[in-house]
C-alpha positions in Angstrom: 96.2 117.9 51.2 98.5 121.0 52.1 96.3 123.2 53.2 96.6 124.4 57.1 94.3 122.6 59.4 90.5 124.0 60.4 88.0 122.5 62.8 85.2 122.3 59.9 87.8 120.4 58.1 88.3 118.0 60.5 84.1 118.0 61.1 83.8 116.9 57.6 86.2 113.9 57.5 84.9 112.8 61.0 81.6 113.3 58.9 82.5 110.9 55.7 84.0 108.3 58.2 88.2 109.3 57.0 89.8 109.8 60.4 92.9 111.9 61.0 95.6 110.9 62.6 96.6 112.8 66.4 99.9 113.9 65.7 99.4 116.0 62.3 96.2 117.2 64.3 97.7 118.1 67.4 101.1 120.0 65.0 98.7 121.8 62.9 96.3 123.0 65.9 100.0 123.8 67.9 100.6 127.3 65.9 100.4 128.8 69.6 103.5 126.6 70.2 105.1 127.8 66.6 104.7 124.7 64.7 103.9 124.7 61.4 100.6 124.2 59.8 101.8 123.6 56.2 102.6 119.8 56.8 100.5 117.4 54.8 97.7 115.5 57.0 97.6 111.9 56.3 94.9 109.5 56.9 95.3 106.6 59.5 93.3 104.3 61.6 90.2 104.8 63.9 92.0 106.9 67.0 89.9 105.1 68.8 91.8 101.5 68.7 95.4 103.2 68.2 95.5 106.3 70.6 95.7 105.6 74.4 92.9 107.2 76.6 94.6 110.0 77.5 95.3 111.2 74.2 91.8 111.0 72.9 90.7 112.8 76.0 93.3 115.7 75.5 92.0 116.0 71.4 88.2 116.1 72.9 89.1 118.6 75.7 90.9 120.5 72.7 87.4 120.4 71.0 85.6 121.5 73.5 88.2 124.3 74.4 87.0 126.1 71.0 83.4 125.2 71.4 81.6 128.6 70.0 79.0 128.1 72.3 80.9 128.4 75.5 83.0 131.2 73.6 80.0 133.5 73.0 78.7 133.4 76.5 80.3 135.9 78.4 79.7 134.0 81.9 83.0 131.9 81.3 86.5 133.0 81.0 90.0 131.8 81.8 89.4 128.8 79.2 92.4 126.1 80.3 92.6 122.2 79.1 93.5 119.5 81.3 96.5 117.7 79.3 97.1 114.7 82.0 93.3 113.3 82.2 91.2 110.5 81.9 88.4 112.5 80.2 87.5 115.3 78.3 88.3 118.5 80.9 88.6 121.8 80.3 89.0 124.3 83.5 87.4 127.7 83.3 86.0 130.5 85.5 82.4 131.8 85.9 81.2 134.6 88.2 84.5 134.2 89.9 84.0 131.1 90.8 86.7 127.9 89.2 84.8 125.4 87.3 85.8 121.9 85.4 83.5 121.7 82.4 83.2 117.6 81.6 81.3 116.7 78.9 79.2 112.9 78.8 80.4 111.9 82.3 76.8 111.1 84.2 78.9 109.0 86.9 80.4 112.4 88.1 76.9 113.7 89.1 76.1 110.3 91.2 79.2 110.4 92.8 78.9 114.2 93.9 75.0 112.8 94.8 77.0 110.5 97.3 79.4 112.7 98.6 76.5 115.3 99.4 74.6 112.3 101.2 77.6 111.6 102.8 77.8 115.0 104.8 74.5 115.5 105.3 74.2 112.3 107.5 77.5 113.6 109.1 78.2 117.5 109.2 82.1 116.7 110.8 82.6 114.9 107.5 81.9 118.1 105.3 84.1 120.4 107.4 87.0 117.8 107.5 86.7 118.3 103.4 86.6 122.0 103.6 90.0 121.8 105.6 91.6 119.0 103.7 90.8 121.0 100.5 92.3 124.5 101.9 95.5 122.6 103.1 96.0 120.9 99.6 95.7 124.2 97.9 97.6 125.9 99.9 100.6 123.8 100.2 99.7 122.9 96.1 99.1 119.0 96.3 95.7 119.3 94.5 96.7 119.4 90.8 96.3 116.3 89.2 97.6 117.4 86.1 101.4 118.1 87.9 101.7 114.7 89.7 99.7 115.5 92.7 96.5 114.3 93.5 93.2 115.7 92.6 90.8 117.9 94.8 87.8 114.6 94.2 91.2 112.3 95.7 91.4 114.6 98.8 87.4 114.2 99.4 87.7 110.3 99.0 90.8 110.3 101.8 88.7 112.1 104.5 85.7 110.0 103.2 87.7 106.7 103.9 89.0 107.9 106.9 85.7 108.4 109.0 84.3 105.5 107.5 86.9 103.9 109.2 86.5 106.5 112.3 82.4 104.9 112.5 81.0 108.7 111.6 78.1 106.5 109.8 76.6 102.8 111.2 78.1 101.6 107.8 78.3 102.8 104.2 75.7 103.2 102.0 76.3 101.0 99.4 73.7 98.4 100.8 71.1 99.3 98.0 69.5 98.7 95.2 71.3 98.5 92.3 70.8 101.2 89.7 72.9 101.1 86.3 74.4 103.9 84.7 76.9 103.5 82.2 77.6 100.2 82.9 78.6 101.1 86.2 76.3 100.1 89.6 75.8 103.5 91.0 73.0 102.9 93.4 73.2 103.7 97.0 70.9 104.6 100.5 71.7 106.8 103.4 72.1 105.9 106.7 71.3 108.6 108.9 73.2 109.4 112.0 71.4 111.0 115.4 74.2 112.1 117.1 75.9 113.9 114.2 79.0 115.9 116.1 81.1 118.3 114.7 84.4 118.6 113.6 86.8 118.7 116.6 90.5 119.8 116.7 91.2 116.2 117.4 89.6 114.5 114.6 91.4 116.8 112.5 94.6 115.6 113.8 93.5 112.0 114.1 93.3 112.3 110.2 96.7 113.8 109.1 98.2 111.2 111.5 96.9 108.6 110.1 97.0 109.6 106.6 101.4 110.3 107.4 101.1 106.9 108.5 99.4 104.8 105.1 101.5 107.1 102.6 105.0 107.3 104.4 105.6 103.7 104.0 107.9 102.6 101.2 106.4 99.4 100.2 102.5 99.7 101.1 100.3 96.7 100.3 96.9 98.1 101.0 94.7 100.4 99.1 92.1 102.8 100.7 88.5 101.9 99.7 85.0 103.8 100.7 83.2 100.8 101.1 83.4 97.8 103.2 84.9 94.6 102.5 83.8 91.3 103.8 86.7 90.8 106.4 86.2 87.0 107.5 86.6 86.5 103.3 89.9 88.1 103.2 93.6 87.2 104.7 95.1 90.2 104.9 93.8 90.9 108.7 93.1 94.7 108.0 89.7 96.8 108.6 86.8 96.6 106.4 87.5 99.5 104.6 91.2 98.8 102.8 92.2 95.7 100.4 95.2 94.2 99.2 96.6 96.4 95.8 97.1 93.2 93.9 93.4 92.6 93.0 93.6 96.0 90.6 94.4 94.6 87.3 97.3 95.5 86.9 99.1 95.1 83.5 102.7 94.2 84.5 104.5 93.4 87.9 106.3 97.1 87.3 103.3 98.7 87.5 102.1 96.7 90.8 105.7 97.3 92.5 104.9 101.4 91.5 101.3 101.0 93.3 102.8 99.7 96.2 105.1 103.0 96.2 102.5 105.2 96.5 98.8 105.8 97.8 96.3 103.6 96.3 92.8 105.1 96.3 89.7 103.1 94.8 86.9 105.1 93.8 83.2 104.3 95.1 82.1 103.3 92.2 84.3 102.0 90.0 85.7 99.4 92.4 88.3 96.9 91.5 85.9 94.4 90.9 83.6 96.8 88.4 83.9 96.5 84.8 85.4 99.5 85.1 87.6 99.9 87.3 89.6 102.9 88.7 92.6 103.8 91.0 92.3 107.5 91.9 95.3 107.8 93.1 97.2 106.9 89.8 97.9 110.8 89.3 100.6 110.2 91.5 103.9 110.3 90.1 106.7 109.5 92.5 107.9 113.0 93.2 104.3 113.9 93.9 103.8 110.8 96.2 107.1 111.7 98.2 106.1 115.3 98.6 102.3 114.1 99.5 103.5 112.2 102.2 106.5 114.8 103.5 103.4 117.5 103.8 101.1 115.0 105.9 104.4 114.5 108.0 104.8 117.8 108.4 101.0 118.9 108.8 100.8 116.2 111.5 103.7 117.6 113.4 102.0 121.6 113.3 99.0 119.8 115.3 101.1 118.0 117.6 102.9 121.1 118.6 102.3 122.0 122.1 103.9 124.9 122.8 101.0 126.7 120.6 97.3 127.5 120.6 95.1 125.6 118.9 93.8 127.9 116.9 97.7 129.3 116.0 98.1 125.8 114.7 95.2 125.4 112.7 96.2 129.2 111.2 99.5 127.6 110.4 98.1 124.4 108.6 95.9 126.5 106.1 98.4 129.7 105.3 101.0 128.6 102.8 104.3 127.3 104.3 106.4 130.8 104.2 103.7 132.7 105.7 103.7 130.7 109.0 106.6 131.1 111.9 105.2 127.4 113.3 106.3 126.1 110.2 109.7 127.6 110.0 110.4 126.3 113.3 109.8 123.1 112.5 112.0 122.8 109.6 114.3 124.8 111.2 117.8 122.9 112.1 118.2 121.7 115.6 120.1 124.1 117.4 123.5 122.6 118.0 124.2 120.9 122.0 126.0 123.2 124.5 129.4 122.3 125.6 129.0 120.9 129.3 
C-alpha cells in the first residue's frame, strides 16, 4: 500500500474492478508539482458516481497524456492537457500545425461535417470564421481553459449570426434523423445560388451586433443555430434565439449567472436533447466582461472613418499594442480649450 504510484498499477486495479480514488491519484502522479508519492492510496467508490465530469475528464486526458503510442511517434510534440474541460483533451503539435487530440467523441466529427456544409453552401460564412478566429487569437479570447471562450464557440457566433443575416433559405436541420450517441445528428444542405462574399460590411454588421447581445447586463436570450417555431414562443424575438430559462438549470444562481453572460447552444445538443449543452459556460465573469469590452472596441475600429478600410481591418487582426487605431481609441479625450 506504500509504494509510489505507476500507471500499470493503476491498469491492474481498474483490471480487478478496485477503483482508486482521484485525489491520492492525482498527488502521487503530481511529482512535477513536488508532491509526494509515498502517501498510502486508499480504495473508494466508482469515480464515476462521485467525481464531477470535469474531473474524470482531466484523469482521462492525464491518461492519454502518457499514452506510449502517441509518445513513440515522432509526428507529435508539445504534449499539453486541458484541465477546464468537458472531455478528455489533450493539445499537441504535428508538422507545425496545433491539434486537440479527443478520444470517443464521434459527435465532434458530425458537427465539423456541419460546419463544412455550412461554408460550402455559403463561402462569406467561411471567411467570416477565418477573421473571427484571427481576432480571438490575437486579442486572446479563444482559451477556453482561462475563462474565455473556445475557438468551436467563435465558429457557432458567426454561424448564428448569418443564419440570422439569411446567408442560407433556412438551416439544415430539416432532415432525417440519424442517431449517434444518443444524440440526433442528422442534417441536409440547402444550397445557395447566389453565394457572395465576404464584404467589409458584413464583417462590421457582425461585431456590432455581437457588442450588442453580450454588453447587456441582464440578457434573457440565448443564441441558437437553428430555428425555433416563432408563433409557439412569447418572447417576440427571431427564430434563431430562445429564452435562457429552458436550459435546465440546477439553481436560480446559476440561471441569474447565464443571464450575465453569452449563452450559446450547440447544434446538436439543444436544450431540449438528452443531452444538452451551453457552449458558452466557459465563460467566467471576467472573461465575459473582457469578451464583450473587445467586441465594443472591435466595433468601434470598423466604424472609424478617418481610416482606410483596409488600415482598419489591419488593426482588428494585429494585437492591440501593435496598432496606432487602437491606441487612439483608448486614448483619453483631449481635454476642451478655454474659449
Amino acid at each position: 500500500e506504500g509504494r509510489p504510484w505507476t500507471l500499470d498499477r493503476t491498469r491492474q486495479a481498474e483490471a480487478e474492478g478496485r477503483p482508486w480514488t482521484l485525489n491520492m491519484t492525482a498527488k502521487a502522479e503530481g511529482r512535477d508539482r513536488g508532491l509526494s508519492t509515498r502517501r498510502r492510496i486508499r480504495r473508494a467508490r466508482p469515480a464515476a458516481s462521485t467525481a464531477p465530469r470535469r474531473r474524470r475528464a482531466l484523469v482521462a486526458s492525464r491518461r492519454l497524456f502518457r499514452s506510449q503510442a502517441l509518445r513513440r511517434d515522432r509526428r507529435f510534440a508539445d504534449f499539453v492537457v486541458v484541465r477546464r474541460a468537458r472531455v478528455p483533451i489533450v493539445k499537441c503539435v504535428a508538422g507545425g500545425v496545433a491539434l486537440d487530440i479527443v478520444p470517443g467523441n464521434e459527435l465532434a466529427l458530425h458537427n465539423s461535417r456541419l460546419l463544412k456544409a455550412y461554408g460550402d453552401a455559403a463561402p462569406a460564412f467561411r471567411a467570416l470564421v477565418l477573421v473571427v478566429k484571427r481576432w480571438a487569437s490575437a486579442r486572446g479570447l479563444n482559451s477556453a481553459p482561462d475563462g474565455f471562450l473556445s475557438s468551436y464557440a467563435h465558429t457557432l457566433c458567426c454561424l448564428h449570426f448569418c443564419l440570422t443575416k439569411g446567408l442560407w433559405p433556412r438551416d439544415f436541420h430539416d432532415a432525417e434523423p440519424k442517431q449517434v450517441q444518443g444524440v440526433d445528428v442528422g442534417f441536409q444542405p440547402v444550397a445557395r445560388p447566389d453565394a457572395a462574399a465576404l464584404t467589409f460590411e458584413f464583417v462590421a454588421e457582425f461585431f456590432v451586433y455581437m457588442r450588442d447581445v453580450s454588453s447587456a447586463e441582464e440578457s434573457a436570450f440565448a443564441l441558437a443555430c437553428r430555428a425555433r417555431p416563432v408563433l409557439d414562443r412569447s418572447d417576440g424575438h427571431g427564430a434563431y434565439c430562445f429564452d435562457k430559462e429552458r436550459w435546465a438549470h440546477k439553481s436560480n444562481d446559476a440561471l441569474a449567472a447565464c443571464r450575465r453572460r453569452l449563452s450559446i447552444e450547440d447544434p446538436f445538443l439543444t436544450y431540449d436533447s438528452s443531452r444538452p449543452h451551453d457552449v458558452a459556460t466557459t465563460l467566467d465573469r471576467n472573461g465575459a466582461e473582457a469578451v464583450a469590452a473587445a467586441y465594443g472596441r472591435a466595433a468601434k475600429v470598423l466604424a472609424h472613418d478617418a481610416f482606410f478600410k483596409a488600415e482598419r481591418v489591419d488593426a482588428l487582426l494585429r494585437p492591440a499594442r501593435e496598432t496606432r487605431l487602437l491606441r487612439l481609441i483608448d486614448a483619453p479625450p483631449p481635454p476642451p480649450r478655454d474659449a
